[in-house]
C-alpha positions in Angstrom: 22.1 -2.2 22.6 25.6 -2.6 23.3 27.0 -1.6 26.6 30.2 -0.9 28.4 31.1 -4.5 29.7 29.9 -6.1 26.0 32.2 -3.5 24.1 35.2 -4.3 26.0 34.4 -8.3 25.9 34.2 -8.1 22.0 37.2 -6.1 21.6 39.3 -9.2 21.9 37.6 -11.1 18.6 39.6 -10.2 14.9 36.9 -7.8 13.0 35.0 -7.8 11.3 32.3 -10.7 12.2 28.5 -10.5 13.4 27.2 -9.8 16.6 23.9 -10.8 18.2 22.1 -9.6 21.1 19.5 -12.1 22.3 18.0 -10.4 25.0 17.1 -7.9 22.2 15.8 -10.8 20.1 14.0 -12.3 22.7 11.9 -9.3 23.9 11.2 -8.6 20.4 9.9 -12.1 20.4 7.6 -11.3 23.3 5.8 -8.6 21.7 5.2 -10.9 18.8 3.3 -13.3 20.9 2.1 -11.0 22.6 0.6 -9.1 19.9 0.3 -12.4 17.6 0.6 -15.5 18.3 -1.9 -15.1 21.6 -4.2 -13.9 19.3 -4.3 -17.0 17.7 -2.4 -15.8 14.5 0.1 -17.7 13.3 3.6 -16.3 12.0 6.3 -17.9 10.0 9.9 -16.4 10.3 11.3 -15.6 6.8 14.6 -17.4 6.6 15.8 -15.3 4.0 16.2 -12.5 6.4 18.4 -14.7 8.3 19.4 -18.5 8.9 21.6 -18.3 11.8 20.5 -21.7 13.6 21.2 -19.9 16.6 18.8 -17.0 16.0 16.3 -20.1 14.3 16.2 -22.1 17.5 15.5 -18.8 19.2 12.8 -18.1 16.9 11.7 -21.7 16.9 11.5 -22.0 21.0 8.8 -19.1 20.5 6.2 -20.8 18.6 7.0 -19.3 15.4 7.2 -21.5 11.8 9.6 -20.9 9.3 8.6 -19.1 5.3 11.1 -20.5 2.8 12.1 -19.5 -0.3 14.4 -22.4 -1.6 15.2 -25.9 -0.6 18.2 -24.9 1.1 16.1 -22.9 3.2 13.8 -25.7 3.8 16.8 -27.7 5.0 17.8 -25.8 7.2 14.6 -25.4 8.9 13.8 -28.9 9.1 17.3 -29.6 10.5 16.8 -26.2 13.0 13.5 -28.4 14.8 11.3 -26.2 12.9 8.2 -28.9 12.4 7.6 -28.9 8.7 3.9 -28.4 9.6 4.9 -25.0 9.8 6.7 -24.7 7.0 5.3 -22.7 4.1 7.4 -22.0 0.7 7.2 -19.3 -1.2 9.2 -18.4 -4.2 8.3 -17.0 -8.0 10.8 -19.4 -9.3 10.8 -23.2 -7.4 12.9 -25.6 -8.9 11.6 -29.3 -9.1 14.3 -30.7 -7.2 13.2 -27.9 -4.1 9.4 -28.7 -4.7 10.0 -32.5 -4.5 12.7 -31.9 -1.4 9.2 -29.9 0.3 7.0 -32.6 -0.8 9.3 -35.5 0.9 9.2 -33.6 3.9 5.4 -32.6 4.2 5.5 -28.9 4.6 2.4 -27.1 5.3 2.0 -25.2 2.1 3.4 -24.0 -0.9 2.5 -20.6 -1.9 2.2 -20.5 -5.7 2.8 -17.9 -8.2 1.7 -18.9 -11.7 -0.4 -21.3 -13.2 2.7 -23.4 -14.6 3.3 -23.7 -11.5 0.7 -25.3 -9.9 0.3 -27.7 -12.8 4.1 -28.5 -11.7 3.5 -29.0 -8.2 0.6 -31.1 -9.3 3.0 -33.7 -11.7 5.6 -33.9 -9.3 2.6 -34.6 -6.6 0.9 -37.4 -8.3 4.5 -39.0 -9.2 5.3 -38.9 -5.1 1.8 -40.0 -4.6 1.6 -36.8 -2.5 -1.9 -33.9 -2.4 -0.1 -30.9 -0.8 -1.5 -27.9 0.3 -1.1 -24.6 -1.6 -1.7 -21.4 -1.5 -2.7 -18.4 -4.5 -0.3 -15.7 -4.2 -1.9 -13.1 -5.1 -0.2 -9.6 -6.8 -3.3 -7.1 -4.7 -1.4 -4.0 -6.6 -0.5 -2.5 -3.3 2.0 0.1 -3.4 4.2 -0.6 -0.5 5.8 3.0 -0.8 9.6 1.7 -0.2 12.4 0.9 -2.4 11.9 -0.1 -5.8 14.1 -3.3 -5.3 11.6 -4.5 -1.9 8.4 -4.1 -3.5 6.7 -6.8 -4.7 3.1 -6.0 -4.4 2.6 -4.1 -8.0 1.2 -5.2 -11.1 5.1 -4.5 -12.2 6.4 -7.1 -9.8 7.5 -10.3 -11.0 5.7 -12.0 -8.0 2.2 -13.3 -7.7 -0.7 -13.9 -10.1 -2.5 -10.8 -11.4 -6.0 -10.6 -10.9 -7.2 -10.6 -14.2 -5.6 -14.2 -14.4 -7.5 -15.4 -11.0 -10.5 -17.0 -13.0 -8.1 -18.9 -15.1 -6.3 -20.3 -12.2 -9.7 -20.9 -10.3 -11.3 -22.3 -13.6 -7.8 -25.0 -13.8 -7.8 -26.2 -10.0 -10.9 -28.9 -10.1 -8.4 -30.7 -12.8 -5.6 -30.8 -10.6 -6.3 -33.5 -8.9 -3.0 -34.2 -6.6 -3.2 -30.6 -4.5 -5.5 -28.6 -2.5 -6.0 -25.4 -2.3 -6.3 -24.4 1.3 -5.6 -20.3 0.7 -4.6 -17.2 -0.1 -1.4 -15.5 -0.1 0.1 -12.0 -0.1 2.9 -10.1 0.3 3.4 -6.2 -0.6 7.1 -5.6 0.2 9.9 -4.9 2.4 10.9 -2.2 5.1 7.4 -0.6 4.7 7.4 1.4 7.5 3.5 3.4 6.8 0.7 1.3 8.3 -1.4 2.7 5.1 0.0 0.2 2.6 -1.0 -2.3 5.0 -4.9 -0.8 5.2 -5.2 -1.1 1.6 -4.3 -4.8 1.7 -6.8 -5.6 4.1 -9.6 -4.0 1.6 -8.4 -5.8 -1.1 -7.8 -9.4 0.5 -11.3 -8.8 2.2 -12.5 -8.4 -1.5 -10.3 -11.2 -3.2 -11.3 -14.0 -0.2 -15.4 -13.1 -0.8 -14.7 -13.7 -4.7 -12.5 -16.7 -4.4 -14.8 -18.2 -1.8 -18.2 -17.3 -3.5 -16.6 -19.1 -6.3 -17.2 -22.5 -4.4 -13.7 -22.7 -2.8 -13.3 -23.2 1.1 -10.4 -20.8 1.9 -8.7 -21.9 5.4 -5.7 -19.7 5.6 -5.5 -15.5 4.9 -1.7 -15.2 4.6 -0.9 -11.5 4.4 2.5 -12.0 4.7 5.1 -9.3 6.3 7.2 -6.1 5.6 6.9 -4.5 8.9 10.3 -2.2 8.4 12.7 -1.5 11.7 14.2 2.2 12.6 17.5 2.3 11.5 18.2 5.7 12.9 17.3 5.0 16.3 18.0 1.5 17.1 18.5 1.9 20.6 15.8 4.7 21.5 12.9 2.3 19.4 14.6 -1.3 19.5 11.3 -3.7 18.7 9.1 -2.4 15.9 5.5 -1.0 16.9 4.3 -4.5 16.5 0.8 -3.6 18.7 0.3 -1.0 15.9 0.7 -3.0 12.9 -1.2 -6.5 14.1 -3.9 -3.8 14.9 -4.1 -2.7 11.4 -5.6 -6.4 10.7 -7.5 -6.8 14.2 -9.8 -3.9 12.4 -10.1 -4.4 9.1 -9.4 -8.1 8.1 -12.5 -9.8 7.6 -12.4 -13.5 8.4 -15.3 -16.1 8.5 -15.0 -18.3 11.3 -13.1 -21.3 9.2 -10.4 -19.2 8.6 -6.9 -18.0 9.9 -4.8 -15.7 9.2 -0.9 -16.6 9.0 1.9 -13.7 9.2 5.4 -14.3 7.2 7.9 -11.9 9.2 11.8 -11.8 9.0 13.2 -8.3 9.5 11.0 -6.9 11.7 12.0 -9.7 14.2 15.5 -9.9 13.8 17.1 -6.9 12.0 17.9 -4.7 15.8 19.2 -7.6 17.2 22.7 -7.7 15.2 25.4 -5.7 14.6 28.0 -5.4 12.3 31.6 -5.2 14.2 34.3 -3.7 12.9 37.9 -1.9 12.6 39.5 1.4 11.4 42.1 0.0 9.4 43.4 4.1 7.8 42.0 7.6 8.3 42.9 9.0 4.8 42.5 12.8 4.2 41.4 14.0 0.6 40.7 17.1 -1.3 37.4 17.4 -0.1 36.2 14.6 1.7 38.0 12.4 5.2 37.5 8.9 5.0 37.7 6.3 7.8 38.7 2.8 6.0 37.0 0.0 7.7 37.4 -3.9 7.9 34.4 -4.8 6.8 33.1 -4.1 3.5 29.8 -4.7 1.1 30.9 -8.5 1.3 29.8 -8.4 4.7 26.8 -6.3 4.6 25.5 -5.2 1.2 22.7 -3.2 1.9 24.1 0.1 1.6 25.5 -0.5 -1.6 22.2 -2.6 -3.0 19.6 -0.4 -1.2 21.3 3.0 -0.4 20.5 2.1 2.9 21.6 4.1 5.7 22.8 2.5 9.2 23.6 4.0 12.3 27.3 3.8 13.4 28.8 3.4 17.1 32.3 4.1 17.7 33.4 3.1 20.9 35.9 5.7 22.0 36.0 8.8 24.3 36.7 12.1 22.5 35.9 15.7 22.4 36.7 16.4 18.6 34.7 15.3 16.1 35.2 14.9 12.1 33.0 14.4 9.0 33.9 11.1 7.1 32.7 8.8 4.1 33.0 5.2 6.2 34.1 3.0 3.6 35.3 -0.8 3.2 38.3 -1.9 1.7 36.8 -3.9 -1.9 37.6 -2.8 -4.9 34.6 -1.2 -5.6 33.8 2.2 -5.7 29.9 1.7 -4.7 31.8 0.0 -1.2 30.8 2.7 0.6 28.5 2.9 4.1 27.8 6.1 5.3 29.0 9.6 3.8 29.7 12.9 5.2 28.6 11.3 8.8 29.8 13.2 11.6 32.2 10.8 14.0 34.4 11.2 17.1 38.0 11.7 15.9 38.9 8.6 14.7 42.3 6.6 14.8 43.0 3.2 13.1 42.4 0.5 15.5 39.2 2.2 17.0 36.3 -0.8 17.1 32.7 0.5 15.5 29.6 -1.0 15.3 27.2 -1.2 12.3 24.1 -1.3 14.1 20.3 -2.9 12.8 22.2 -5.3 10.9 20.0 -8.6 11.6 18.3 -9.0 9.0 19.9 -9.3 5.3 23.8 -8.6 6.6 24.8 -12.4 7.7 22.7 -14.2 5.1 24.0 -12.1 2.1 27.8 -12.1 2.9 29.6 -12.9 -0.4 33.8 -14.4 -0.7 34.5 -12.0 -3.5 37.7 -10.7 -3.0 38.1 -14.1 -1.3 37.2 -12.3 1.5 37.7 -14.3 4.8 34.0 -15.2 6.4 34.4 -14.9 10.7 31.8 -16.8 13.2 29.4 -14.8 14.6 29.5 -14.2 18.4 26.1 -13.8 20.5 25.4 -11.8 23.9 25.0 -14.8 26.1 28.4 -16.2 25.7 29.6 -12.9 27.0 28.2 -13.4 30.2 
């Protein structure tokens, strides 16, 4: 939430740069341990959502482990504090270079997607004289019900192994000698925002951990990984995600034997209400049949509503009676540079400060320089104080 004294403390920073609430973050962070980790579940924070190191040691000081997906990602954990004991790597396509980088720094486990794979992970093991832990991401053919570019969880999806190869990869493992296979992995999609998707995970790792494990292997770790989506509409009015609701979904239904625990991999969920996108009118431009309000910040800042159609809500911080319809667009040189259309807006004059709200999670990390845009530092809640 953004209120009176923060507005007018921002207004004297050039747009358009990131801004992060921690007092949001933090409470959201409660909940999760609240909900979680006093549970005794164990959640790793997906970097790819966002790799602040400010928002990390946040994340970090609340007992939470970090999910990679590349070695720079793994970096920047390790150099965050983030103990590489809880450090899992995931990732359908793992370079050698970012597998030896995790096996020189003894993460915790590598989740693994194909059988190539693991027979890599086992040659560069033996060469570093290293047996590290990994994980069978599993493909459960769970439709997550969100956007075709976030789910993962399908038979479609490029991620996981398919159960009709599991016996193959269960029949290989006894011969590779150099890791050990300490679980199972999966993960449906993003910005599910059903519980139901999540339901039907829970029957079908209950049924994949009974075969895997009547199979003769000892499965230590149920990693259902995350998805939990936020409320873009409303990101005041419902700020931290029902978080009592979803862990609840797996309080009833997941089945665990008493050697077992089961890990979380969450990212958006934890940080996506926390930032904001802040920005400038730059021109109010009247057309034929639309008004549009030309902004500072474009898709090089925060791509999702061209990638994703996404849709977030805007805050213009002015007092006005009138009010106008407007397509909010940046200023690249692209046609699909667009955020919101048709959004009704106070009457807007260039100069007037916005905020693109729920922008925490996949806005920072996925900035681009085309246009040779200029990248600006991000400014957080507490130095406002």
């Amino acid at each position: 939430m953004l209120n009176k004294e923060a507005v007018n403390a921002l207004q004297q920073y050039p747009t358009p740069f990131y801004y992060y609430n921690l007092d949001t973050l933090r409470a959201t962070l409660s909940e999760v341990k609240k909900h979680a980790l006093d549970k005794g579940y164990r959640v790793h924070f997906a970097l790819k959502a966002n790799f602040n190191a400010r928002i990390l040691n946040e994340i970090r000081n609340a007992g939470i482990g970090a999910d990679c997906v590349s070695g720079g990602e793994i970096a920047r954990a390790v150099e965050t504090g983030f103990n590489p004991s809880e450090i899992v790597f995931a990732g359908v396509g793992k370079s050698d270079d970012e597998i030896e980088l995790a096996l020189l720094h003894d993460i915790f486990c590598f989740n693994c997607e194909s059988v190539q794979e693991l027979k890599v992970i086992n040659g560069l093991a033996v060469k570093h004289n290293k047996k590290p832990n990994v994980a069978l991401r599993l493909n459960p053919d769970v439709d997550a019900k969100t956007h075709k570019y976030i789910t993962t969880g399908l038979n479609e999806n490029k991620f996981g192994i398919n159960e009709e190869d599991l016996d193959t990869v269960l029949d290989l493992l006894p011969s590779l000698s150099n890791v050990e296979l300490i679980g199972i992995h999966f993960h449906i999609g993003s910005q599910v925002e059903s519980l139901e998707p999540y339901r039907q995970l829970c029957k079908r790792a209950n049924q994949l951990n009974a075969y895997i494990e009547s199979k003769g292997f000892t499965l230590t770790v149920i990693n259902v990984g995350g998805g939990l989506g936020i409320n873009y509409q409303e990101p005041d009015q419902k700020a931290i995600p029902d978080f009592e609701a979803f862990f609840g979904v797996y309080d009833e239904l997941i089945e665990l034997k008493p050697h077992q625990q089961l890990h979380f991999e969450l990212g958006r969920a934890i940080v996506g209400q926390c930032g904001s996108l802040i920005t400038r009118v730059l021109y109010t431009k009247p057309g034929r049949t639309k008004n549009f309000a030309v902004i500072d910040a474009g898709m090089t800042e925060l791509i999702r509503p061209a990638l994703y159609q996404a849709e977030h809500a805007l805050n213009v911080f002015k007092t006005t009676t009138g009010t106008q319809a407007y397509d909010v667009v940046g200023p690249i040189c692209e046609s699909s540079d667009v955020f919101r259309t048709d959004i009704m807006l106070p009457e807007l004059e260039r100069g007037d400060m916005l905020a693109i709200r729920s922008s925490g999670a996949y806005g920072e990390v996925m900035q681009s320089e085309y246009n040779l845009r200029t990248r600006r530092k991000p400014v957080y809640s507490d130095d406002l104080k």
